[in-house]
N, C-alpha and C positions, 0 to 999 in steps of 0.2 A: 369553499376550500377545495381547490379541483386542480389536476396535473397541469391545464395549462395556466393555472395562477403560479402553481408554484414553478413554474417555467419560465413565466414571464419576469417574478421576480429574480430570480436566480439570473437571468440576461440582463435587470437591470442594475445591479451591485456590482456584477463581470463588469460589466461597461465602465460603470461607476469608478469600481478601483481597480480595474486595470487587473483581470483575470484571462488576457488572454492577449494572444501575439501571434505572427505571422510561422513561426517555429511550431507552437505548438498546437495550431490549425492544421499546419502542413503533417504533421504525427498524426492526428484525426483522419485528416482526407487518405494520407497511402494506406493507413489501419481500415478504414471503409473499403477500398478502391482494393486493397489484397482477400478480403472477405472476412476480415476479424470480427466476433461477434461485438457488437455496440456497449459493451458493458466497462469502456476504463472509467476513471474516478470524475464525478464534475468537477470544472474547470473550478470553482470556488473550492472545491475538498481539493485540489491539487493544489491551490495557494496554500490550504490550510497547512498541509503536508511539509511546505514549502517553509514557511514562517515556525512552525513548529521546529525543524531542524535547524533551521538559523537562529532559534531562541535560544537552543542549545549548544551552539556553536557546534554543530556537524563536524566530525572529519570523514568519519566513517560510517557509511549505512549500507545497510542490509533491506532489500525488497524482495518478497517470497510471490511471485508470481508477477510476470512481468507485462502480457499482451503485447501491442505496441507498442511500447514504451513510453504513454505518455505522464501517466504517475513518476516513472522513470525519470524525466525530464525537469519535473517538478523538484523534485529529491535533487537529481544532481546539480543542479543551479544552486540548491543551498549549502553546499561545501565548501568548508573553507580552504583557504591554499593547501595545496598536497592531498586535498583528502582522494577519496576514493568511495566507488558504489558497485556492491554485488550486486546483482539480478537474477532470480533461478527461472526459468522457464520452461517448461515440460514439453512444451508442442515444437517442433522444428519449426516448422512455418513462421509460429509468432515472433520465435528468437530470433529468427533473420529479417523480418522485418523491424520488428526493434531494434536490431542493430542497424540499418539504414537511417530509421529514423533519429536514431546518437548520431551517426555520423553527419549527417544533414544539421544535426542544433551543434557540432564539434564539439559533443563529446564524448567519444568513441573511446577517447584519452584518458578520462575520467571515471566512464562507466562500463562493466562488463558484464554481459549478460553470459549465464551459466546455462546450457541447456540440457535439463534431464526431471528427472520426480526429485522434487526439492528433499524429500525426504531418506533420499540415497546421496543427495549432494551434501547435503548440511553436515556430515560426520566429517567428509573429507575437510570442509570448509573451517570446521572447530582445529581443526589436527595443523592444518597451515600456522596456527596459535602468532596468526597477525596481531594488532591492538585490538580491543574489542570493539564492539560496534556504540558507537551514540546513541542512533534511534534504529529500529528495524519495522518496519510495515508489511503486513501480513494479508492479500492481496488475493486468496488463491482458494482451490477446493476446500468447500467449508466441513466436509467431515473429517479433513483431517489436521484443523484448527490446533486441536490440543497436541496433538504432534508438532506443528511449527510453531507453537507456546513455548511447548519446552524446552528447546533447542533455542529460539530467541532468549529465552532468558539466562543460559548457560552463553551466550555471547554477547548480551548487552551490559554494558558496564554499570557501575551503582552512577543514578542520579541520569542514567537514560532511560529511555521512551520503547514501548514498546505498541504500536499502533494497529488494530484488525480491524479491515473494513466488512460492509454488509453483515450486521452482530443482529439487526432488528427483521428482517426478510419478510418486511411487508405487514410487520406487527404478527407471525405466525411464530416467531420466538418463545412466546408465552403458551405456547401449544406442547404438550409433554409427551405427546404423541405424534408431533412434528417428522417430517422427511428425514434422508441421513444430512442434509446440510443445515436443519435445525436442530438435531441432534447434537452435529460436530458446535454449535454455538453453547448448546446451553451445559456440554459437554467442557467446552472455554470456560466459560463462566461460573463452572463450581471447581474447575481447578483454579482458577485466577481469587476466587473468595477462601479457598484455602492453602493460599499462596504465603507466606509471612515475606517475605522478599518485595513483593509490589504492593504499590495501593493504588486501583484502579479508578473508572466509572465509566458508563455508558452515556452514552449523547443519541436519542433521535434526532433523524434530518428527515425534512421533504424537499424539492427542488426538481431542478433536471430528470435526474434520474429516480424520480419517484418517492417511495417512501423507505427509507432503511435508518443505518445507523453506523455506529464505531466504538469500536473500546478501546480507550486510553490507559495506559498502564503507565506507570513510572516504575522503574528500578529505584528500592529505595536506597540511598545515598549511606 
């Protein structure tokens, strides 16, 4: 049980059902090719991503850390007519590249990326009191997870989704004297257990990208 098994299978299920295309290779190579660190979602968690909001009939979602946008891409494919996708992004760099890379899949139309500390942009974003959001994926500095918790659940509607990726960090989660980004997890995780509003769970993954995980929340209905 070794990274390149679980690499190997993870390229043969991509393959299989059709987790990957010329668009969202092309989002990888300029994200390399600009010097983005290697860390967006694997191509199967970007289907997952994908099919998720299409289960829920998406109009509107909300992505709290963008890179280059290939998570991004995933998400905004599954909107239905009219919808629409936020994107917060802190780094100047990455925003502009992820906006290239919308523009390049067309959908620049679709999707906006926000550039600054998500957690100075999100008040503004509540206060525009658009429709709320369907699902929101959570994407970003992990110490301050409980911060964009909170705020995603004051904008996700009853009966949506609220999605955090890397919740497992390598199996060091279970560590109580863990870094500030295992911290910011387990820190998730006892507000989300005494949440009455959601009912969550965690999912380990190995693959691509190693070993981690994700927390699923539902807004309940």
């Amino acid at each position: 049980m070794t990274q390149p098994l679980w690499t190997a299978v993870d390229g043969y299920f991509n393959d299989s059902l059709g987790a990957n295309d010329a668009t969202l290779d092309h989002a990888l190579a300029k994200s390399r090719a600009e010097g983005l660190p290697a860390i967006a979602v694997a191509a199967n968690q970007g289907k997952l991503l994908n099919l998720l909001a299409r289960s829920i009939g998406a109009k509107a979602i909300l992505e709290v850390g963008t890179l280059g946008g290939y998570s991004t891409i995933w998400l905004a494919r599954a909107l239905g007519e009219g919808g629409r996708l936020v994107t917060l992004e802190i780094d100047p760099h990455h925003a502009a590249v992820a906006r290239a890379n919308l523009a390049f899949a067309g959908l620049d139309g679709v999707a906006e990326v926000r550039q600054g500390p998500a957690l100075e942009l999100l008040p503004g974003l509540e206060a525009e009191s658009g429709p709320p959001f369907d699902l929101v994926f959570i994407d970003a500095d992990k110490p301050s997870n409980p911060g964009y918790f909170a705020w995603a659940l004051k904008m996700t509607r009853p009966g949506g989704l609220i999605i955090v990726d890397n919740v497992v960090r390598g199996g060091a989660v279970i560590d109580e004297n863990g870094d500030a980004s295992v911290q910011g997890v387990r820190r998730l995780a006892e507000l989300i257990a005494a949440e009455p509003r959601v009912d969550a769970t965690a999912l380990q993954t190995v693959g691509d990208k190693g070993y981690d995980g994700l927390i699923v929340a539902l807004v309940k209905p």
